[in-house]
C-alpha positions as CSV (number, residue, x, y, z in Angstrom):
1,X,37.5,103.4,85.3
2,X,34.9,105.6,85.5
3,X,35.6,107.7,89.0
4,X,39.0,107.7,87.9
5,X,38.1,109.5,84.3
6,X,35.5,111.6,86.5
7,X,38.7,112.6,88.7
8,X,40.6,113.4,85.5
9,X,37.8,115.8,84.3
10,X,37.7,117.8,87.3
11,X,41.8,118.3,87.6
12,X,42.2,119.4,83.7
13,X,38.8,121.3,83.0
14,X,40.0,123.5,85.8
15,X,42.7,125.1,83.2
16,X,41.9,127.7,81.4
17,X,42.5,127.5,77.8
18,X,42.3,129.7,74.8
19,X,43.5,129.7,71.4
20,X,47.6,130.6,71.4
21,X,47.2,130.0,74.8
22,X,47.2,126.7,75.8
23,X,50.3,126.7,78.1
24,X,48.4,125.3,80.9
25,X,46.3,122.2,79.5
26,X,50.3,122.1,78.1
27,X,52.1,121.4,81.4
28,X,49.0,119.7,82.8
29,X,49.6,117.0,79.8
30,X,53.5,116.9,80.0
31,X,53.4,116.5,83.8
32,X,50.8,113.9,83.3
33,X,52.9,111.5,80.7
34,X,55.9,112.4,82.9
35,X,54.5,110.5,85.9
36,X,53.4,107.1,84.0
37,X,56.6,107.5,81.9
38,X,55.2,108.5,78.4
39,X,57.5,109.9,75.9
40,X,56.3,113.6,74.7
41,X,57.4,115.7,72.4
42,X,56.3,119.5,72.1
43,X,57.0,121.2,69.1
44,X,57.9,125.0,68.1
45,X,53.8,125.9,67.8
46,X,53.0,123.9,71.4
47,X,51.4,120.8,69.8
48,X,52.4,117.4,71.5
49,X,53.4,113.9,70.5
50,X,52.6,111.6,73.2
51,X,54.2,108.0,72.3
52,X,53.1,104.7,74.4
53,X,54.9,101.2,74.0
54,X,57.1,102.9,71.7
55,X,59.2,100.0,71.7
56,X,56.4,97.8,70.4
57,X,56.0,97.7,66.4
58,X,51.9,97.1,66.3
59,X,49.8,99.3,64.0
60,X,50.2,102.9,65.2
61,X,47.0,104.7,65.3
62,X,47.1,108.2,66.7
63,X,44.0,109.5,69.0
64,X,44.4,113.3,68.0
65,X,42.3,115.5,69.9
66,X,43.1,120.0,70.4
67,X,43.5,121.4,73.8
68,X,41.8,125.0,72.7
69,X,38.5,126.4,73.1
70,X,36.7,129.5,71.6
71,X,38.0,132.4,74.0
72,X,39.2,136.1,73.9
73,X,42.8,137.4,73.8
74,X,43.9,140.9,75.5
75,X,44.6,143.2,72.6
76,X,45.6,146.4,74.6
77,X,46.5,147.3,78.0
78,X,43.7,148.3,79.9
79,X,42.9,151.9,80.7
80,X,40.1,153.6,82.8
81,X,38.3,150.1,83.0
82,X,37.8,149.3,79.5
83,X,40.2,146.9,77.1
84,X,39.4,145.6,73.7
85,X,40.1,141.8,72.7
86,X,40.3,139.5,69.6
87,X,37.8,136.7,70.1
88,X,38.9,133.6,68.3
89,X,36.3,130.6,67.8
90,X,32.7,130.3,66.0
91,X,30.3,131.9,68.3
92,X,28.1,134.2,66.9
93,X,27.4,137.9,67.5
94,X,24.5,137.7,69.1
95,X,25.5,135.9,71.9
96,X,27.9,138.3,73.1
97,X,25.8,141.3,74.5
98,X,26.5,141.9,77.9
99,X,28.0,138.3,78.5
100,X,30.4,137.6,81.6
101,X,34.1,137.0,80.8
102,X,37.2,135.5,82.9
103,X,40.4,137.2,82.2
104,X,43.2,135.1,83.2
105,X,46.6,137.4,83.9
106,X,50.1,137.0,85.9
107,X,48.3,138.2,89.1
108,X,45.1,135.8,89.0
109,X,41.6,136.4,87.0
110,X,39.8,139.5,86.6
111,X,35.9,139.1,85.6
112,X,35.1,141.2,83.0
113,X,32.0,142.0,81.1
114,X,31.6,142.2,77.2
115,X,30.1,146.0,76.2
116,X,30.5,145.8,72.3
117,X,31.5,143.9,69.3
118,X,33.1,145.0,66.1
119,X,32.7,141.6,63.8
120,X,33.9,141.2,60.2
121,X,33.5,137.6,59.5
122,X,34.8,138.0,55.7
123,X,38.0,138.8,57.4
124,X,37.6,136.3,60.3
125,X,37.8,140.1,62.1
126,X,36.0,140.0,65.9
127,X,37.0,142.3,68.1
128,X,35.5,142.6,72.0
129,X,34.9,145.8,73.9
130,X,35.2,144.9,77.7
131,X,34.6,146.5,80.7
132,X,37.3,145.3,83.5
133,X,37.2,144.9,87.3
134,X,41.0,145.1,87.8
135,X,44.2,145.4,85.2
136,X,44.7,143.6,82.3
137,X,47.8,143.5,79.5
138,X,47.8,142.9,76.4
139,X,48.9,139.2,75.4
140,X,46.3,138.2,78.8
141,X,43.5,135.7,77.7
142,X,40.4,135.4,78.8
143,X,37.3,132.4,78.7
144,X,33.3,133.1,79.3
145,X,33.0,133.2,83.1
146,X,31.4,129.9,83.8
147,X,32.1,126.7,85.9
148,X,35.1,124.6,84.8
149,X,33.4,121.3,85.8
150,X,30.5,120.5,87.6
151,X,29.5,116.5,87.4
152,X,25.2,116.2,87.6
153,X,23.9,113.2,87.2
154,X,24.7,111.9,84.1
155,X,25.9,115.4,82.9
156,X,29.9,116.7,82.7
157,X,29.1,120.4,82.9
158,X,32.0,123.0,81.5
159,X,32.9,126.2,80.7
160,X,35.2,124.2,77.8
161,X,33.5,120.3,76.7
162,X,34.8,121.3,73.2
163,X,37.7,120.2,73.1
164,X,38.7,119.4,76.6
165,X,36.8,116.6,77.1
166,X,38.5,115.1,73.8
167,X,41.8,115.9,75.9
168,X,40.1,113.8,78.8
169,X,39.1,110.9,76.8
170,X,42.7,110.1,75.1
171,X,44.6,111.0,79.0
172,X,42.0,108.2,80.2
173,X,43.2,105.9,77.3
174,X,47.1,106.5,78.0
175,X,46.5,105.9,82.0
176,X,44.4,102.6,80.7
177,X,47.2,101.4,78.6
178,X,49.5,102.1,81.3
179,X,47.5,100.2,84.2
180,X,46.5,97.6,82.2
181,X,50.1,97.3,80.6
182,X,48.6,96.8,77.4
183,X,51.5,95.8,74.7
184,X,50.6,97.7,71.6
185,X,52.5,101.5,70.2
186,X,50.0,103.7,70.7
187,X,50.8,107.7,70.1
188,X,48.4,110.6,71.2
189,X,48.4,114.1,69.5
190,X,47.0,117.2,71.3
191,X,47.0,120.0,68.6
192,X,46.8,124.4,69.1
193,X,44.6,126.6,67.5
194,X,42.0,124.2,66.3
195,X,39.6,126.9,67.1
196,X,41.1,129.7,65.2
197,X,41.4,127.4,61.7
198,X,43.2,124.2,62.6
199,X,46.5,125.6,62.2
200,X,48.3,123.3,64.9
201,X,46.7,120.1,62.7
202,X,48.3,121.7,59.6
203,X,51.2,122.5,61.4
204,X,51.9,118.7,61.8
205,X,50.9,118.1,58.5
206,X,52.6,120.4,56.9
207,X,55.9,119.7,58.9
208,X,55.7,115.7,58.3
209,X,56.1,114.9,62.3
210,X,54.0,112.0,61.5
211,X,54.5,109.3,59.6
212,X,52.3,108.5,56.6
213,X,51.6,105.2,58.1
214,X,49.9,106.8,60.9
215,X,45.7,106.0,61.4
216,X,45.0,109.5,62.3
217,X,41.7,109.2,65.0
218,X,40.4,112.4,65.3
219,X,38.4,113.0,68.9
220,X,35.8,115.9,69.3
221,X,32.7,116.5,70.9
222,X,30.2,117.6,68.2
223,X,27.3,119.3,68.6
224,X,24.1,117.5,69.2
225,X,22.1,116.7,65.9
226,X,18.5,115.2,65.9
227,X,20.0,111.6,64.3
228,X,22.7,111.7,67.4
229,X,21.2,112.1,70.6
230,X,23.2,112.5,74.2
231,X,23.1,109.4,75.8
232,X,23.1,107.3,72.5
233,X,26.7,106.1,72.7
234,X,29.9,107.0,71.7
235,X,29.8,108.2,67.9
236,X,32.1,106.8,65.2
237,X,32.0,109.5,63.1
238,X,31.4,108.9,59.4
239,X,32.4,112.7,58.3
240,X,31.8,116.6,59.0
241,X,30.8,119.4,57.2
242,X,33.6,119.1,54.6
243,X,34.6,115.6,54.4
244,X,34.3,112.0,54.3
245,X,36.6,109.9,56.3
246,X,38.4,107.1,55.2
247,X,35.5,104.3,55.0
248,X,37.7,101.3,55.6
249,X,39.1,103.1,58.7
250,X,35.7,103.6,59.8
251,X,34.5,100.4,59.2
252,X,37.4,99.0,60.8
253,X,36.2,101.4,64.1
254,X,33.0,100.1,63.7
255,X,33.9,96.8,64.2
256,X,35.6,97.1,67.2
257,X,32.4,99.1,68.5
258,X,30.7,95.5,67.6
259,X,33.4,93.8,69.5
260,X,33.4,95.3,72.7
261,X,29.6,95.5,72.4
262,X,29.4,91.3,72.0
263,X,31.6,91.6,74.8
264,X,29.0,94.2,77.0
265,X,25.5,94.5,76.2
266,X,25.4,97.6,78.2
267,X,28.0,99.4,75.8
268,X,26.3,102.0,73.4
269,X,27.5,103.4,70.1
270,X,26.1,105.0,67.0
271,X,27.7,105.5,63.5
272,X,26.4,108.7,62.0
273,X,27.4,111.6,59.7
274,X,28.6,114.5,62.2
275,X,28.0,117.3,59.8
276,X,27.5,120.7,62.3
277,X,30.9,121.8,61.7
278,X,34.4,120.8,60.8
279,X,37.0,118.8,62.7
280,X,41.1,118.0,62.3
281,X,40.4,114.8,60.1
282,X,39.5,117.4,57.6
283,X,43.0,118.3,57.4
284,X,44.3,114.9,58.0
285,X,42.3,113.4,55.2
286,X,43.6,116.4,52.5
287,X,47.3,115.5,53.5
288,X,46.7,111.9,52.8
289,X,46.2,110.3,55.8
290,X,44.4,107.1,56.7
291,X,41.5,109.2,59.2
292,X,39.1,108.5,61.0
293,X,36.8,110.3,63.9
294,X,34.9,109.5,67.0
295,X,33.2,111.8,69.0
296,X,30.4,112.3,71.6
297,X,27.6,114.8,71.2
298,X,27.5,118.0,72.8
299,X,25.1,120.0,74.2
300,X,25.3,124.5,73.8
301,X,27.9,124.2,71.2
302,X,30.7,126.7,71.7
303,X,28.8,127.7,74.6
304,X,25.9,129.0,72.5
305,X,22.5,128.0,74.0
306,X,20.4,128.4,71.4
307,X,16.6,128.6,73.2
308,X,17.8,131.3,75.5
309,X,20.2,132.9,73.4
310,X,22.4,133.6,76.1
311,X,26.0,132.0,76.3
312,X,25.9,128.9,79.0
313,X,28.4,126.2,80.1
314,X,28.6,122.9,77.8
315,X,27.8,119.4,78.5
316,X,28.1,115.9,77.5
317,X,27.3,112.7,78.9
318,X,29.5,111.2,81.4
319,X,28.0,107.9,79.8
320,X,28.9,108.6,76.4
321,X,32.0,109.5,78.1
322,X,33.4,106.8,79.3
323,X,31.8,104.8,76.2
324,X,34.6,106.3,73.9
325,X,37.4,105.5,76.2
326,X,36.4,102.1,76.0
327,X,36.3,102.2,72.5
328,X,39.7,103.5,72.2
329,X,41.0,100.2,74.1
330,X,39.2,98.4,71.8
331,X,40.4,100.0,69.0
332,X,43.8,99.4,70.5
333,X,43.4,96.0,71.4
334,X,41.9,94.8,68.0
335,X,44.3,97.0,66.2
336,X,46.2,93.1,64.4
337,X,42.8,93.2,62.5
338,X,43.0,97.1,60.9
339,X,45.0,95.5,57.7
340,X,42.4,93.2,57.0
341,X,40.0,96.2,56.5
342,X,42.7,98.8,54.8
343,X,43.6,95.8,52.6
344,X,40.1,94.0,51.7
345,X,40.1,91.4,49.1
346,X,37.7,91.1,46.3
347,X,34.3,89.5,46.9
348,X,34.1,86.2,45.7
349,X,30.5,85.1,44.2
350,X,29.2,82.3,42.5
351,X,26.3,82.5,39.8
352,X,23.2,80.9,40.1
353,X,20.5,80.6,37.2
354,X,16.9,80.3,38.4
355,X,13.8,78.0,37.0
356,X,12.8,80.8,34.8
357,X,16.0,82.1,34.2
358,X,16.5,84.4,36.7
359,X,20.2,84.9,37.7
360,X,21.9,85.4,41.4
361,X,25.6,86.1,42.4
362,X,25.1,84.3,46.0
């Protein structure tokens, strides 16, 4: 399983992706179900509803994960070398003096290079002053000029981890269910726009393409804390920065961690509190979904490394990787147990009195 999700990395990093422009990682998915006979549905904002074993009635949980990632789009036509663009993503201004830029047009890429910034963050305002090696047009996007995938040692190295590799990890899940024709329903949700406020998440919500009876499973890679180290395991998210998740979800997740890990010794997971930023369950959880989240850590978040203060590729590990795909099969294959947790029945306790009159509930 493992060269074949490396394999998968290499092919869908290598799209460029933006957010409202997402038309690539878009076809790459359709094409993708097409061939191992998924149904998929697009709807009128570009999110997609990919549905396995949909003539199977088990528990549906939905492994929702957004195919954007922090980049610029072409605001004017360029003239005399010099355009301006709208950056879209949390990256902050610091970062962006001088920094290299891939602008993706009909005609191929054109590098760029960033030569001011005009930011208004009250007004989620940030515009880019570029300086361009060839002609761009407004409506172009464009992504920091980096590798799309480089595999070192343990390390996935990319221009886009966040949330590309969440894309990865649910494609690797859909070609598992179909190798290992696994009989469960099973849908996956690849959402638009996370990265300019979630608005393809609300968009679904907001537009009831899910039923209520959905477990939302929100994927991301989050950004490395000091309780979540790379190379820990897979992380079954408790919350973010905003939210708690459903707990009984969560513990339900965690359980099937504990299964697979009875199963494998060598299988790794943590359970902690993800709080760096925001992610989709936020939304999911405010229009009254059952949610949960699992993630992996990532290192230079939003492609901000922070001791240099210059903007780098991403990484995760390839470890913690393939960790959450396996998870999500055992997710899926203990999914006749989820009730049990959604549902729980009361404790029951018997009293005790002590010799000198203490009392227990045992």
């Amino acid at each position: 399983m493992k060269q074949r999700m490396i394999k998968l990395a290499k092919e869908f990093l290598a799209n460029p992706t933006a957010p409202y422009r997402e038309q690539a990682i878009q076809q790459y998915i359709l094409e993708f179900c097409r061939q191992r006979k998924i149904a998929v549905k697009q709807d009128e904002v570009g999110n997609l509803i990919a549905t396995y074993g949909g003539a199977y009635k088990n528990t549906v949980f939905a492994f929702a994960a957004h195919m954007d990632h922090p980049g610029f789009m072409i605001d004017a036509d360029s003239h005399r070398k010099r355009t301006t663009a709208l950056f879209y993503g949390g990256v902050a201004e610091s970062f962006f003096k001088g920094a290299k830029v891939k602008i993706f047009t009909a005609n191929g890429s054109v590098k760029a290079q960033v030569t001011g910034t005009e930011f208004d963050l009250k007004k989620r305002y940030r515009e880019v002053r570029l300086k361009v090696e060839g002609d761009v047009q407004k409506g172009d996007f464009g992504m920091w000029d980096l590798p799309a995938c480089q595999i070192r040692g343990d390390r996935l190295i990319s221009r886009a981890c966040d949330d590309l590799v969440g894309c990865v990890s649910v494609l690797a899940l859909l070609d598992e269910l179909v190798r290992r024709k696994i009989r469960k329903k099973v849908q996956a949700v690849f959402t638009v726009a996370e990265e300019a406020g979630l608005h393809g998440a609300k968009h679904l919500c907001l537009t009831k393409q899910l039923s209520k009876r959905t477990k939302m499973i929100a994927i991301e890679t989050s950004s490395v804390i000091p309780s979540a180290k790379m190379g820990d395991g897979v992380v079954v998210r408790v919350g973010d920065a905003l939210s708690i998740f459903t707990p009984e979800l969560t513990a339900f997740l965690v359980d099937a961690a504990k299964c697979l890990k009875a199963k494998d010794k060598t299988f790794k997971f943590q359970r902690k509190l993800m709080d760096g930023g925001c992610c989709e369950s936020t939304v999911y959880d405010r229009y009254g979904y059952t949610n949960a989240a699992v993630c992996i850590p990532l290192g230079n978040y939003h492609n901000q490394n922070r001791r240099t203060g210059k903007i780098a590729a991403e990484y995760v590990s390839v470890c913690d990787l393939e960790g959450m795909v396996r998870l999500f099969l055992s997710i899926v294959q203990n999914s006749e147990k989820v009730d049990g947790f959604l549902k729980p029945s009361l404790p029951k306790f018997k009293k005790k009195i002590g010799k000198l009159g203490e009392f227990f509930y045992t």
